[in-house]
DSSP file (Angstrom, degrees, kcal/mol; ACC not computed):
  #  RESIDUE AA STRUCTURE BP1 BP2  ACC     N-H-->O    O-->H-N    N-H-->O    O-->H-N    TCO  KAPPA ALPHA  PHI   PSI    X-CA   Y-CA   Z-CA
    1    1 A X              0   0    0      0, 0.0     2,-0.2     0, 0.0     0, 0.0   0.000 360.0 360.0 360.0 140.6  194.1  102.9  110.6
    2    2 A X        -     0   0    0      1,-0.1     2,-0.2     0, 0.0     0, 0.0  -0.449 360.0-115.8 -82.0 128.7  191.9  105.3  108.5
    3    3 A X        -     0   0    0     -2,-0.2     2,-0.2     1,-0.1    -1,-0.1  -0.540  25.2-109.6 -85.6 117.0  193.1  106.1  104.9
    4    4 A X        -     0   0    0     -2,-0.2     2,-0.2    59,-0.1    -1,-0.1  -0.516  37.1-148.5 -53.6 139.9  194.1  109.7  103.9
    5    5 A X        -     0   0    0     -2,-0.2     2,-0.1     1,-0.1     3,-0.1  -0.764  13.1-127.5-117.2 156.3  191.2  110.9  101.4
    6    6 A X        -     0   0    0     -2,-0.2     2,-0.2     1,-0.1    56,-0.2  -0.184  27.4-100.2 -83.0-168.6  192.3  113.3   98.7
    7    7 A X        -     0   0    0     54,-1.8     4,-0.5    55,-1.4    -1,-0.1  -0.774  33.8-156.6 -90.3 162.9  190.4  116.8   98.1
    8    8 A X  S  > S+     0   0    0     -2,-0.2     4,-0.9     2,-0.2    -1,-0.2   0.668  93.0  53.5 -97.0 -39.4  188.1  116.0   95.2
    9    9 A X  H  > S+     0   0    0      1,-0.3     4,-0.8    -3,-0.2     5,-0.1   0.834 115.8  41.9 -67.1  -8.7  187.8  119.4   94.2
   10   10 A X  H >> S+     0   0    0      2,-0.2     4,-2.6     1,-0.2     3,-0.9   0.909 115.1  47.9 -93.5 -55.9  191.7  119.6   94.2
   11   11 A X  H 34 S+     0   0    0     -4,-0.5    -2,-0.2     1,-0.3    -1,-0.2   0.655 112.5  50.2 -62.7  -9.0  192.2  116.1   92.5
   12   12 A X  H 3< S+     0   0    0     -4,-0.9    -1,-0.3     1,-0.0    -2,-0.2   0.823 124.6  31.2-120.6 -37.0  189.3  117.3   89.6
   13   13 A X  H << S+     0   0    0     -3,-0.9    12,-0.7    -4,-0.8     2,-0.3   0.707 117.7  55.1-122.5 -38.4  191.5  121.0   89.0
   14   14 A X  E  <  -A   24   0A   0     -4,-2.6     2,-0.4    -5,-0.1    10,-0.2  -0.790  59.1-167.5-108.1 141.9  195.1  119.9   89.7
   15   15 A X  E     -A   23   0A   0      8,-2.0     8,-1.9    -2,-0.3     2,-0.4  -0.976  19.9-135.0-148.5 149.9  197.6  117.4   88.4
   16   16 A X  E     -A   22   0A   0     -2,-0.4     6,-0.2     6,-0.2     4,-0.0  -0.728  16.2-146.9 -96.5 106.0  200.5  116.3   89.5
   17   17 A X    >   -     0   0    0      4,-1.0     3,-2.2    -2,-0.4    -1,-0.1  -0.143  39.9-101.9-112.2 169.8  203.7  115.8   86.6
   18   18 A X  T 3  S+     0   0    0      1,-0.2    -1,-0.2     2,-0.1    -2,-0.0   0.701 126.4  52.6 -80.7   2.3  206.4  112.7   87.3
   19   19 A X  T 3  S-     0   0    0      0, 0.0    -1,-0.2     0, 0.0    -2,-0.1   0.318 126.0-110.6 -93.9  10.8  209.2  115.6   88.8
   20   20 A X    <   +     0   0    0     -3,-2.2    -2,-0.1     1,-0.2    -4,-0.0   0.680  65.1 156.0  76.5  24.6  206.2  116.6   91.0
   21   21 A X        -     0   0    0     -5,-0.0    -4,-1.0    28,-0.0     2,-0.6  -0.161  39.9-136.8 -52.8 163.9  205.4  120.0   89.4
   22   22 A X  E     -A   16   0A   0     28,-0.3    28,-1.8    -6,-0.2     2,-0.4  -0.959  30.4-167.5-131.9 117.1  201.6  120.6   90.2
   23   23 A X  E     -AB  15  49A   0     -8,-1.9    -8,-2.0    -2,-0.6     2,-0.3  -0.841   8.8-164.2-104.7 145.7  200.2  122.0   87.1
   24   24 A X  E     -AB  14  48A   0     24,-1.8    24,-2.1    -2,-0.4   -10,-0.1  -0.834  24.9-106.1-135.7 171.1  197.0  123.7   86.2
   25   25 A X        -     0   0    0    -12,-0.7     2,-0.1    -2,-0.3    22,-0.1  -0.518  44.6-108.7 -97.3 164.0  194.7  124.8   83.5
   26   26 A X        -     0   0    0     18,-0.7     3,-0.4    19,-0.3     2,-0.4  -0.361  28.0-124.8 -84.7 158.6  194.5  128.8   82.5
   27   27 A X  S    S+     0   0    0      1,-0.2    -1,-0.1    -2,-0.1    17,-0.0  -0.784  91.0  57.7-101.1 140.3  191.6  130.8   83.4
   28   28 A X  S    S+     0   0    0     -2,-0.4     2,-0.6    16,-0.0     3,-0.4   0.024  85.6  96.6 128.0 -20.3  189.5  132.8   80.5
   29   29 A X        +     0   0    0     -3,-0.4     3,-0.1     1,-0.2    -3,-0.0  -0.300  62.6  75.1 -91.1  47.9  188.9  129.1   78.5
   30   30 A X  S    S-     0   0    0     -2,-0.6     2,-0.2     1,-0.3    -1,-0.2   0.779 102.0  -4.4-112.2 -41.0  185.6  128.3   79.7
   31   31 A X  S    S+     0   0    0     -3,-0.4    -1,-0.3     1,-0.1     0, 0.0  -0.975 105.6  46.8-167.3 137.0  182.9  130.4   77.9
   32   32 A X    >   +     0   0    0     -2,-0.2     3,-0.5    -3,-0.1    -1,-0.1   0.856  59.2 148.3  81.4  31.3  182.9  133.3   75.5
   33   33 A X  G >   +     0   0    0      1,-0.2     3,-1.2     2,-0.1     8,-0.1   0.671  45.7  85.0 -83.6 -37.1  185.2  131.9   73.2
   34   34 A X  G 3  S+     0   0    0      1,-0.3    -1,-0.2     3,-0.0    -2,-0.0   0.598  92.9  29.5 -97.7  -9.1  183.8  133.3   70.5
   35   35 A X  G <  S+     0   0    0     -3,-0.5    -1,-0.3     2,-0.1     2,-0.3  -0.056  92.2 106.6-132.0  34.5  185.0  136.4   70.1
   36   36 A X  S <  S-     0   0    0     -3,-1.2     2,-0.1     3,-0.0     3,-0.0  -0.851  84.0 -99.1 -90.9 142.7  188.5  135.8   71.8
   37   37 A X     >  -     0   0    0     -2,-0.3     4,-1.7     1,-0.1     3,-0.4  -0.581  26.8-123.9 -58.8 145.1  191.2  135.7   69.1
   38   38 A X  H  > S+     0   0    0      1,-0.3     4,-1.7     2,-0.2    -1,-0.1   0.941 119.7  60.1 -18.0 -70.4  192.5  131.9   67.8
   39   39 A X  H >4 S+     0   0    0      1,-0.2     3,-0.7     2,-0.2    -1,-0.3   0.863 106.0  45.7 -48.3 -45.3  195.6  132.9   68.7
   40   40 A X  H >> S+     0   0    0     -3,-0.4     3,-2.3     1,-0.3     4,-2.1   0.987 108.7  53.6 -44.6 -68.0  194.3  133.5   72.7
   41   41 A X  H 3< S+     0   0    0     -4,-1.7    -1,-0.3     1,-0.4     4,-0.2   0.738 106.7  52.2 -63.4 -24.5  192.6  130.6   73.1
   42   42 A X  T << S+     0   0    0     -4,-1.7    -1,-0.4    -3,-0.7    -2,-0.2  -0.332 110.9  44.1 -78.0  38.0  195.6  128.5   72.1
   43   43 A X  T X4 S+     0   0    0     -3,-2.3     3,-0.8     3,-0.1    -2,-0.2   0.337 112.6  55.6 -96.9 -56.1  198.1  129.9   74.3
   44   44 A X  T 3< S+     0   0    0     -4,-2.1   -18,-0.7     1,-0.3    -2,-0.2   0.672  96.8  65.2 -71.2 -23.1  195.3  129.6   76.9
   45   45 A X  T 3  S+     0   0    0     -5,-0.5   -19,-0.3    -4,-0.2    -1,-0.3   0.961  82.8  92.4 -70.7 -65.9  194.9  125.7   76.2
   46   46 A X  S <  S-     0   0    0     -3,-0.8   -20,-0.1   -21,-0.1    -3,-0.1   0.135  86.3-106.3 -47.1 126.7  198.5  124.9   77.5
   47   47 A X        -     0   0    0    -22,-0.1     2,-0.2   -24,-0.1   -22,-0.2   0.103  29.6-135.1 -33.4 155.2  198.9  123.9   81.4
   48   48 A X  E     -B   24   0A   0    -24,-2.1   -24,-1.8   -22,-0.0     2,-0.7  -0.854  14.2-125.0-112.9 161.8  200.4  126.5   84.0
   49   49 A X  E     -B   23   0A   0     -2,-0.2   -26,-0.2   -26,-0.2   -24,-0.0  -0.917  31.4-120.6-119.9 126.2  202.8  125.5   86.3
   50   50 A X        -     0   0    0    -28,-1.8   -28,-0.3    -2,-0.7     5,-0.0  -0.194  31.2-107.5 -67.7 147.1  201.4  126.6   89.8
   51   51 A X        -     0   0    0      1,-0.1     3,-0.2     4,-0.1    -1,-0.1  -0.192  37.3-117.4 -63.1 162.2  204.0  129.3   91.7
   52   52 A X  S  > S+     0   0    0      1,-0.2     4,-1.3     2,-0.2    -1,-0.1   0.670 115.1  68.7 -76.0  -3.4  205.8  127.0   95.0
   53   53 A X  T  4 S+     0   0    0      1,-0.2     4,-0.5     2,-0.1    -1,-0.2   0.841 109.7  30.5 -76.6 -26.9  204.4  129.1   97.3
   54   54 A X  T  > S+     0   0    0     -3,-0.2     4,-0.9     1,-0.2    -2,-0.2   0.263 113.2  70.1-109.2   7.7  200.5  127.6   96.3
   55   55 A X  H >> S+     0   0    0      2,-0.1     3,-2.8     1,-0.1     4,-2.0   0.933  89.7  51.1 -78.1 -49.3  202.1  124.4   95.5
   56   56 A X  H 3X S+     0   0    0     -4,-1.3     4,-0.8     1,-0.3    -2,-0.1   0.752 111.7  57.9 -51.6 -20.2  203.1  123.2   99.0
   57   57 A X  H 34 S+     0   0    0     -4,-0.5     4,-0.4     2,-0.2    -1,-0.3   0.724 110.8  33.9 -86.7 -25.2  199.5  124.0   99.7
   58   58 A X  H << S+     0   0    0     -3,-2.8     4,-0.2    -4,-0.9    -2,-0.2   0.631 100.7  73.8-106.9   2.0  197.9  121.9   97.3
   59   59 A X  H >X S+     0   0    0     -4,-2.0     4,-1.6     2,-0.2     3,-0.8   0.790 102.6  51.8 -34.2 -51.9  200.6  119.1   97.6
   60   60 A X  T 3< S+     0   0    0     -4,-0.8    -2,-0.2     1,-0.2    -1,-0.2   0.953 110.2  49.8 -70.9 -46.7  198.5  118.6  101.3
   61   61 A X  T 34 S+     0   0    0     -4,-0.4   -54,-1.8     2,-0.1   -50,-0.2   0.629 105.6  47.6 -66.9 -15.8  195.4  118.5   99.4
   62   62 A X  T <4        0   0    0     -3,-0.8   -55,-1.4   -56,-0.2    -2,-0.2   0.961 360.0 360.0 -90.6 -70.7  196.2  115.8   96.7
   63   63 A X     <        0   0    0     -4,-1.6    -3,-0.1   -57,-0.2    -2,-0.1   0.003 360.0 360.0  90.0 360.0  197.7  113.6   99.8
């Protein structure tokens, strides 16, 4: 039998917590940093916890 493969791009953006939350990182922390406030960019560092409607959807993707 043929092995489910995960998504990569899914496995490489999303991760999965041990009560099965699917968390993800905040958008706006990539580039331009430098004239964002401190304060921004450290709220922005902490994971998000994806809504359940887009969870169930990348739950299929991790496998």
């Amino acid at each position: 039998m043929p092995k489910n493969k995960s998504h990569s791009g899914a496995s490489k953006r999303f991760r999965v917590t041990g009560t099965g939350k699917i968390m993800r990182r905040r958008t706006n922390k990539n580039h331009l940093l430098e004239h964002k406030p401190s304060k921004r960019t450290r709220r922005l560092s902490a994971d998000a916890q994806l809504p359940p409607a887009d969870a169930k959807r990348i739950k299929k993707l991790l496998g």
